[in-house]
C-alpha positions as CSV (number, residue, x, y, z in Angstrom):
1,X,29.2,-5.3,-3.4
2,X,26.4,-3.7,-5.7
3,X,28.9,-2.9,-8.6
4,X,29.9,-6.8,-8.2
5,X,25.9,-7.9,-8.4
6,X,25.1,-5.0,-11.5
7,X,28.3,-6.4,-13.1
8,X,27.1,-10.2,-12.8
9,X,23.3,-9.3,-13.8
10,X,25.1,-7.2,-16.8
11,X,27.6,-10.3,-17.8
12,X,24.2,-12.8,-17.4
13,X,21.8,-10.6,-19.7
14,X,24.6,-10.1,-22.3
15,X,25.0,-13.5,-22.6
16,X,21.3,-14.3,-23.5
17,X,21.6,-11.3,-25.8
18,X,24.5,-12.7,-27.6
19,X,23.5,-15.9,-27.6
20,X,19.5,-15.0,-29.3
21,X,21.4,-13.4,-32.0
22,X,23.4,-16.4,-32.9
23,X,20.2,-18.2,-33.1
24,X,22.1,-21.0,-30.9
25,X,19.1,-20.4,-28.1
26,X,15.5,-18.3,-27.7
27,X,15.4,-16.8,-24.1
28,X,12.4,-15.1,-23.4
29,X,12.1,-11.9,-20.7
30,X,9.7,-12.5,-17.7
31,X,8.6,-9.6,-15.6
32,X,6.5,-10.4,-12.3
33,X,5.4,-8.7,-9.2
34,X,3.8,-9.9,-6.2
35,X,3.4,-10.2,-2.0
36,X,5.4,-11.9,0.7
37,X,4.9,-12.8,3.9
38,X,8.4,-12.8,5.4
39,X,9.9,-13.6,8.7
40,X,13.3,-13.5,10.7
41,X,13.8,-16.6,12.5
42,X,16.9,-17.9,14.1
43,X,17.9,-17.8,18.0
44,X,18.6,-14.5,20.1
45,X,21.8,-13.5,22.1
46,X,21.1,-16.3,25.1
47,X,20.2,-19.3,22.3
48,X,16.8,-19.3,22.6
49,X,14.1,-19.6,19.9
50,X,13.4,-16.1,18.6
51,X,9.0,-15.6,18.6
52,X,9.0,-13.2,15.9
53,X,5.7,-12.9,13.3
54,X,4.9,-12.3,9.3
55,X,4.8,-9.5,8.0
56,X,3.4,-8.5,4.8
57,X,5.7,-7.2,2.1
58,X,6.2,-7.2,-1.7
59,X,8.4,-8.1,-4.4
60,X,8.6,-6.6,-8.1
61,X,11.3,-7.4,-10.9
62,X,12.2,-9.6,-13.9
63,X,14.1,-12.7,-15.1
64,X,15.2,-14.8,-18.4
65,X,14.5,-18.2,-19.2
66,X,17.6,-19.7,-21.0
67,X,17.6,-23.1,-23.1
68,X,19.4,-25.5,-21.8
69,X,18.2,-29.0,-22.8
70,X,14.8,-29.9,-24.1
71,X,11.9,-28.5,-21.1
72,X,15.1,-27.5,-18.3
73,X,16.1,-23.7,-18.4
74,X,18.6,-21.2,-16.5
75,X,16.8,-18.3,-15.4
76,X,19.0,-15.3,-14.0
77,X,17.2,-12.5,-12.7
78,X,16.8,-9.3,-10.6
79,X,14.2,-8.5,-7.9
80,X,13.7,-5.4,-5.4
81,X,12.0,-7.6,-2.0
82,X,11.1,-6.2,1.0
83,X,11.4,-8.4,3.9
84,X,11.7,-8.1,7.9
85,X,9.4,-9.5,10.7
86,X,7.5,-8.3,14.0
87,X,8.0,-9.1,17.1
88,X,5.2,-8.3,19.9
89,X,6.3,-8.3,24.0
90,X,3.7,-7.5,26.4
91,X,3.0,-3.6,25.3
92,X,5.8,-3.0,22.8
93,X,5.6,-4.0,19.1
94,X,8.9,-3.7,17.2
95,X,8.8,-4.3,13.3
96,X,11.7,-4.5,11.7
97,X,11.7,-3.8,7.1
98,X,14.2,-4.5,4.7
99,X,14.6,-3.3,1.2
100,X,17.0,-5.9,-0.7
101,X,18.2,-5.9,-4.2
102,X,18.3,-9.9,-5.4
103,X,19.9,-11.9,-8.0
104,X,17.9,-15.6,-8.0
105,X,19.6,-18.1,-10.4
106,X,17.7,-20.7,-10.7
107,X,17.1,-24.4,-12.8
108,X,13.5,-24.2,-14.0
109,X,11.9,-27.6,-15.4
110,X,9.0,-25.8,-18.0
111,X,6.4,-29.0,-19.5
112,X,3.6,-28.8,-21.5
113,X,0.1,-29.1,-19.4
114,X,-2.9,-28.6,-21.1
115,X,-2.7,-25.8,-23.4
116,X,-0.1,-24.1,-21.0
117,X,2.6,-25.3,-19.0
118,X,3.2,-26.1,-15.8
119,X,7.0,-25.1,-14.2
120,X,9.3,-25.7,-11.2
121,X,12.3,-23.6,-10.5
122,X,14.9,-23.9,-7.6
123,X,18.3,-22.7,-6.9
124,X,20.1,-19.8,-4.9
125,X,19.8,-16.4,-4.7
126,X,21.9,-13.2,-3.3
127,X,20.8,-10.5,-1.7
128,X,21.7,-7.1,-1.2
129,X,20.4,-4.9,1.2
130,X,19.8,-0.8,0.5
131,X,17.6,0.7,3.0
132,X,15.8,-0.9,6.2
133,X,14.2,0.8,9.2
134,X,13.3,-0.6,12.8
135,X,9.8,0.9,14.5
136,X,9.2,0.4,18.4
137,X,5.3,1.2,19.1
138,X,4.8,1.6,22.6
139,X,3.3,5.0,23.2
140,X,5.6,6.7,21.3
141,X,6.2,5.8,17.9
142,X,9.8,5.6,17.7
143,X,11.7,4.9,14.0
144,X,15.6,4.6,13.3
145,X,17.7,3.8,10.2
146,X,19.2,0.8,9.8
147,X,22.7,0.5,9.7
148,X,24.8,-2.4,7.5
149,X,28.0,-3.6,8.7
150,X,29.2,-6.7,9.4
151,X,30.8,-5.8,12.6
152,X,29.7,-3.4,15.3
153,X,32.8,-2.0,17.1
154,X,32.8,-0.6,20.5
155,X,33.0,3.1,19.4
156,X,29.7,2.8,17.1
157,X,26.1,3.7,18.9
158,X,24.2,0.9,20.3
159,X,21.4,2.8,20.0
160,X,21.4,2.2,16.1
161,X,20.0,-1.2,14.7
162,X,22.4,-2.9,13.0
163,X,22.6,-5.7,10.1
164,X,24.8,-7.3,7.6
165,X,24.0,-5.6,4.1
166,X,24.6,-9.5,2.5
167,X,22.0,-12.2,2.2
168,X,22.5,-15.9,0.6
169,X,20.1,-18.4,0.3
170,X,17.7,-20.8,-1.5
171,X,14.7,-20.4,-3.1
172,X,12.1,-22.6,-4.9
173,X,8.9,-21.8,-6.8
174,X,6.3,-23.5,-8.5
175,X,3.2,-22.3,-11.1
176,X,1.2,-22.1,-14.6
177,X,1.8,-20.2,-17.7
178,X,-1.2,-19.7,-19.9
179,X,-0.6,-19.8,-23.4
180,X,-0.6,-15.8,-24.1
181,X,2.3,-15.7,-21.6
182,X,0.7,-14.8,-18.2
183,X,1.8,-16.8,-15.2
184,X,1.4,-17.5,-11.3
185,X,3.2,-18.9,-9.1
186,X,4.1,-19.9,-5.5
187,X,7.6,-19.1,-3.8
188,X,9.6,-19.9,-0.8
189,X,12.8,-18.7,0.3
190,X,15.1,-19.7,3.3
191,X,18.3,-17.7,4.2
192,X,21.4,-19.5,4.9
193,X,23.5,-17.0,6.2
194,X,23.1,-15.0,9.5
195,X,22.4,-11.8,8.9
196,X,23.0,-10.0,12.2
197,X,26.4,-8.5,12.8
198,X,29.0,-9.1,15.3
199,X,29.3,-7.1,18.5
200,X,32.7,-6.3,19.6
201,X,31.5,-5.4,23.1
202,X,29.8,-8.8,23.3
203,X,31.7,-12.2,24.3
204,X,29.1,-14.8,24.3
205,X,26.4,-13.8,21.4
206,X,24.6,-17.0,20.2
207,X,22.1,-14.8,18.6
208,X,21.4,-16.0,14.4
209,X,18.8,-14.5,12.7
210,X,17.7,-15.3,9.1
211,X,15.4,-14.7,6.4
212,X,12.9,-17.0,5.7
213,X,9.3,-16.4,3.9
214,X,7.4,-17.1,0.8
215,X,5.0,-15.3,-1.6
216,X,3.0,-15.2,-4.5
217,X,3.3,-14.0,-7.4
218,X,1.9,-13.3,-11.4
219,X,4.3,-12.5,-14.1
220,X,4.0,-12.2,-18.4
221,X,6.6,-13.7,-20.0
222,X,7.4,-12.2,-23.5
């Protein structure tokens, strides 16, 4: 899976490149950094609601704006994002982070506003998980790896936390580039796919848990 996502990001930036020289199109490089405040909602194993709360976490990376018609762009990019959430009950505080690797592709709508310009991208993105950890407070500290699989079979430690490595979902974003190239904007992302694994010791598991969350974030765009 990450040789398939550097080989897409590789095929996308080549493309720009290719196409700048033939002088068909102008992309211009974007790099931005910023915070989120993510969450993992869904239901647990019985179907109820999960309670879970924010968490601060960050986001760093960089993207190309792509002619496509007068004021609409395609903007690939790459992002590292940490995400996760916390969940308090009664004297135990479990907080669970994930370090993804994500490839938005998004149709940005960039107008003149003033001396600037105001924009409004949406589309999907993929994720990619690399590293996560899970930390019980109660007392004791206690911290374990995360694993990623997509199915837990009856031979593999329950005591390990467990998650898919692949995240899909949507994201939308909204801000203001001043003329000399700095920008802000807002962002929101919802996950579409579950990404808790199956348990093959399990029979009736209802649980889905997903990302959702949304940041801020300032960029300069070359």
């Amino acid at each position: 899976m990450k040789t398939k996502l550097l080989f897409i990001i590789s095929i996308l930036f080549l493309s720009a490149t290719l196409t700048t020289a033939q002088g068909v199109m102008k992309p211009s490089l974007g790099i931005l950094g910023g915070v989120n405040f993510q969450n993992l909602n869904g239901k647990d194993f019985n179907g109820d609601k999960l309670e879970n709360k924010l968490i601060l976490g960050f986001h760093v990376g960089a993207n190309i704006m792509i002619p496509i018609a007068p004021e609409f762009y395609f903007q690939p990019g790459v992002l590292f994002s940490t995400k996760g959430a916390k969940h308090e009950d009664n004297a135990v505080t479990t907080t669970v982070n994930l370090s993804y690797i994500e490839m938005p592709l998004n149709l940005v709508y960039r107008g003149q506003l003033g001396n600037g310009y105001i924009f409004l991208g949406l589309g999907p993105y993929l994720g990619y998980a690399i590293m996560g950890k899970v930390k019980t407070e109660n007392g004791v500290d206690d911290k374990r790896d995360i694993e990623f699989q997509n199915v837990v079979k009856l031979t593999d430690p329950l005591t390990v936390p467990y998650y898919k490595a692949l995240d899909v979902g949507a994201n939308i974003f909204f801000g203001y580039e001043l003329p000399a190239g700095i920008f802000a904007q807002m962002n929101a992302q919802l996950g579409l796919v579950k990404i808790n694994p199956e348990y093959e010791i399990l029979d009736d598991d209802k649980s889905s848990i997903k990302n959702t969350g949304f940041g801020f974030s300032l960029g300069y765009r070359f």
